[in-house]
N, C-alpha and C positions, 0 to 999 in steps of 0.2 A: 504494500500500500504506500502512497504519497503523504508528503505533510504540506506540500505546498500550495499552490491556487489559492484562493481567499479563504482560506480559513473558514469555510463555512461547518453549520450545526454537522449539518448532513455529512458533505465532499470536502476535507477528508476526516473531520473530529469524529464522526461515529466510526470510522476504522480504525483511529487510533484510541480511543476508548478501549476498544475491544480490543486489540494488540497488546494495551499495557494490563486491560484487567486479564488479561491471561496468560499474561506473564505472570503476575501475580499470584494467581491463584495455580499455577505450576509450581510454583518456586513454594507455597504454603504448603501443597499435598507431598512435594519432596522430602521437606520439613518435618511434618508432620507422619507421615508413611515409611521413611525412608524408600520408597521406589524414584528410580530415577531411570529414564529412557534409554534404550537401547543404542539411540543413536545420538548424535549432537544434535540442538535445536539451535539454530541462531534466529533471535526476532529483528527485522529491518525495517527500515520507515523510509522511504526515497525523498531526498528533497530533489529540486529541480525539475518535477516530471513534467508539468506541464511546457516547459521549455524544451523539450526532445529525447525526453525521460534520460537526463544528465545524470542524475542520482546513482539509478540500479544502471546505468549503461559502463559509468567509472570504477562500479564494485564490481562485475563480473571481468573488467577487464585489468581489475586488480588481483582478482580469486582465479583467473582462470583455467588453472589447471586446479586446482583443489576443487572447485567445482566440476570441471570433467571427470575429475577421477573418482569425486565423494560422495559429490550432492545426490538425493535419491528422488527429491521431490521439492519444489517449488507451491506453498497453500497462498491465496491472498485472499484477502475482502476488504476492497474501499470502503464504501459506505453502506450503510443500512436506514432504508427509506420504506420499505414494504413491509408486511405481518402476516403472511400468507401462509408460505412454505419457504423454500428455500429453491434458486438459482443455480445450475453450475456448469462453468465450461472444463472439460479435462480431455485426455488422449485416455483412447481405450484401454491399458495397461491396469488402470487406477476405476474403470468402471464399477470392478466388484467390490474395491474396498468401499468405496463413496457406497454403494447401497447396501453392500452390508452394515455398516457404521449407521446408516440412518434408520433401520431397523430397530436399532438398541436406545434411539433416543424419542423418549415419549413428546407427543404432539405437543406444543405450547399452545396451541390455537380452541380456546375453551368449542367456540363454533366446529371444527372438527371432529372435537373429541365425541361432542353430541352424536353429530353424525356414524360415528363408531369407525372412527379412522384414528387408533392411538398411539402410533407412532408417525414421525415425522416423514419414515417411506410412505406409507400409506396415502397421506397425502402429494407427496413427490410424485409417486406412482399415477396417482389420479391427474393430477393438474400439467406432467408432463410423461405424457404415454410414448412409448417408442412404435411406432411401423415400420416393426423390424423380427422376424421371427426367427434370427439367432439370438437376440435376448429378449426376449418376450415379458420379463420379469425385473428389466434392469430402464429406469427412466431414461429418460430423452437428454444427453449432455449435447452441447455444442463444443465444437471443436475450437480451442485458443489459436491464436497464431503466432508463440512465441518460439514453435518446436521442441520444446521443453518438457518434460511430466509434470504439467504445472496441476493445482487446483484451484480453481477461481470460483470459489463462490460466494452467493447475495443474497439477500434477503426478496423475497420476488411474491408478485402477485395475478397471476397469469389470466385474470381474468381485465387486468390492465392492460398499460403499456407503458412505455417510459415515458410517454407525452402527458401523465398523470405527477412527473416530479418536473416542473418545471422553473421551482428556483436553482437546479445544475448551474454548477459556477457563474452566479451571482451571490450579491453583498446581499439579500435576505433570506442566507439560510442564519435563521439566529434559533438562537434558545426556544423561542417563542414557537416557531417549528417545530423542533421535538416534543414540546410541552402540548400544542392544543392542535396541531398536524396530526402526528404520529401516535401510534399505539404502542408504548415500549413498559408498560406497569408488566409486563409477563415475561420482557428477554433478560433481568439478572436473574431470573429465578429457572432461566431455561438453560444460562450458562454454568449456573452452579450444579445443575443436573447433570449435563453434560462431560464436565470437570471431574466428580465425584469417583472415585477410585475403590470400588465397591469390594467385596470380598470374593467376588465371582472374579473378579481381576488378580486380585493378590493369588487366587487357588490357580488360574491359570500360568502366571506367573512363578509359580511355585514347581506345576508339572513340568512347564517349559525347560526349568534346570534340572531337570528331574531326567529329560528324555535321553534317549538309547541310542538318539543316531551319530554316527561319527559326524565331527563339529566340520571335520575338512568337507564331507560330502555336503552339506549345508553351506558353506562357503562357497566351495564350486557352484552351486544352482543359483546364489545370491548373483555371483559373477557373471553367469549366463547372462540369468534376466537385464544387466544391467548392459552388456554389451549389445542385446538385442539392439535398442534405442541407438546404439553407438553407430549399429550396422545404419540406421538411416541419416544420418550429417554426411553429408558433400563440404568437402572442402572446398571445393568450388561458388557452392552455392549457386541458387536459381538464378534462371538470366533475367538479367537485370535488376535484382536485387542481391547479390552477393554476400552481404550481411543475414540472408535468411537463408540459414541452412539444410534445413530439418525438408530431406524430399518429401515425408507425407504432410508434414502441417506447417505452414506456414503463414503469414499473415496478405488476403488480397491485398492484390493492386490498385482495387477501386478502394476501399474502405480500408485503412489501416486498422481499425477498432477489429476488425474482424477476420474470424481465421479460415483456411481453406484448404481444401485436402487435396496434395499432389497439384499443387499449383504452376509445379512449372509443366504439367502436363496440363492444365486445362488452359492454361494461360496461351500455348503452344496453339490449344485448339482454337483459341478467341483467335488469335491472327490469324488464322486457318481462315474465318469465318468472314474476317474483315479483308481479307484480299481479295483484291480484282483486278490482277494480271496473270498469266499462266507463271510466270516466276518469285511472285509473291508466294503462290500456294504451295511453291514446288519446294522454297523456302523454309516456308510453316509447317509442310510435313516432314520436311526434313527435321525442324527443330522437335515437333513431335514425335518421330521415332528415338531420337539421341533422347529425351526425356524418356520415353518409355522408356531404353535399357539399363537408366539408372535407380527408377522405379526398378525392375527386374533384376539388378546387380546386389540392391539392398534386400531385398528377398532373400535371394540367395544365400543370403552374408548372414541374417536372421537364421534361415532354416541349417545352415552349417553352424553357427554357432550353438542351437542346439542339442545337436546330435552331438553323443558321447566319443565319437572319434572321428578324426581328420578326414 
C-alpha cells in the first residue's frame, strides 16, 4: 500500500490503519503465544506512488535479488470503502489458499449471516461466481498485472461499482467519511477474529513438528513450486514494454491499472487486427508466433521443472 496522495480518510489512511493494526496485533499474539511465523514478514508503506510508484519501484530495485530468491508472496490493501465481502486480484498459484482461508473466517456482514451465509466464502462464493468448470468451487479472482504472486485484496460490494466512491483522490475524504459514509462498527471486531490464534492452530502447529517426512524432501517441493513462477520471467521482457516480464500476466497496454494474461501474445494479435497492408500482417504474425514459443518454452520449463528427473 501507498502513504502518499492526499492523505485522505479512505486513499491511503484506511490501508495504513490496517497495516499498523496488524502489525500490532502480530507482534501481541507472538508475545503472548510464543508462535512466530515460518517465514519473514516484512510490513511496507510506499511513498511516492502516485508519482510512478517511486516508492516500491527503488525497494525492489534495492532487494532485488533477495526478493528473486526469497520472497514467496506479495499481500496489499489500499483502502477500504465497501462492507460487502471482500475483492481480490491474484495469479492462480494462490487461488486455493485465498478460498480456503476465507472459509475459516466467519461472515462480518450481520445481513448475510441472516441469510445463512456464515463464513466470508460463502459470501465470496455468491457475489463472485467463477464460469469456469475446472474450479467450480473456487470465486472469480482477477488477474494483477504486476507478474508477481501478488494478493491484492478490498473491501468490495459487487452489487456497486467504483463510481459509488467518488471522493478517490480528493481533499474530502475526511473523518467525517468514515464516520457517517461508511459502515466500519463490525471490521475491528472482524480483524480481531481473524488474528486470533486458536488452539486448532497451536495443535496443528504442534503435528507439523511432529511429522515423518524427510525435511530435505519438503525443501525440494518448496523449490519446485517456487521455480515454477521462475520458468515464466523473460528477460527480455514483452515488446514494448520491457520492464514487464512475467509472459503470462502482465499489466495492458491500454489500462495500466489492469492486468492481462499472455499479453505479448494478444497484444501481437491486436496489431494483427489493426493492419492493413499485406506486410503489416505478415509482421504481426510473425510477432505472434515468436510470442507463442515463448509462451511454449515457459511451459516446458514449468513441466521439466516438475518432474523428479532431468
Amino acid at each position: 500500500m501507498n502513504l502518499d496522495a492526499v492523505y485522505g480518510s479512505i486513499d491511503p489512511n484506511s490501508g495504513t490503519a490496517i497495516l499498523s493494526e496488524l502489525a500490532r496485533a502480530m507482534v501481541q499474539t507472538m508475545n503472548e503465544t510464543g508462535w512466530k511465523p515460518a517465514r519473514s514478514i516484512v510490513f511496507n508503506s510506499w511513498d511516492a506512488e502516485e508519482y510512478g510508484l517511486i516508492g516500491s519501484t527503488e525497494f525492489v530495485e534495492e532487494f532485488d535479488e533477495i526478493l528473486r530468491q526469497r520472497a514467496v508472496v506479495y499481500i496489499n490493501m489500499d483502502c477500504l470503502h465497501m462492507n460487502h465481502t471482500i475483492g481480490v486480484r491474484t495469479t492462480p498459484e494462490l487461488y486455493q489458499i485465498i478460498t480456503e482461508t476465507t472459509k475459516t473466517i466467519p461472515n462480518f456482514s450481520e445481513k448475510e449471516r441472516r441469510a445463512g451465509r456464515m463464513s466470508l466464502y460463502d459470501t465470496f462464493i455468491k457475489t463472485s461466481p467463477r464460469n469456469d468448470s475446472l474450479f467450480p468451487n473456487i470465486p472469480q479472482m482477477d488477474t494483477p498485472g504486476g507478474g508477481i504472486p501478488v494478493i491484492d485484496f478490498s473491501s468490495a460490494n459487487k452489487s456497486q461499482s467504483n463510481d459509488d466512491y467518488p471522493l478517490y483522490h480528493t481533499l474530502y475524504e475526511t473523518p467525517f467519511t468514515n464516520e457517517h459514509l461508511l459502515d466500519v462498527d463490525n471490521f475491528a471486531e472482524f480483524y480481531n477474529t481473524t488474528l486470533t490464534f486458536d488452539t486448532n492452530k497451536q495443535f496443528a502447529y504442534y503435528a507439523f513438528a511432529q511429522n515423518p517426512f524427510d525435511s530435505r524432501s519438503i525443501s525440494g517441493i518448496n523449490e519446485r513450486q517456487m521455480g515454477i513462477s521462475r520458468c515464466f520471467i523473460n528477460p527480455r521482457g514483452i515488446p514494448n514494454a520491457p520492464e514487464s516480464r512475467h509472459v503470462l500476466f502482465s499489466m495492458s497496454a491500454e489500462n495500466s491499472y489492469a492486468g492481462k494474461v499472455m499479453t505479448g501474445v494478444f497484444d501481437a494479435i491486436d496489431e494483427y487486427k489493426r493492419a492493413k497492408t499485406s506486410e503489416e500482417k505478415q509482421k504481426a504474425a510473425s510477432d505472434i508466433a515468436e510470442q507463442l514459443s515463448v509462451v511454449q518454452y515457459s511451459i516446458n520449463c514449468a513441466i521439466r521443472t516438475l518432474k523428479d528427473v532431468i
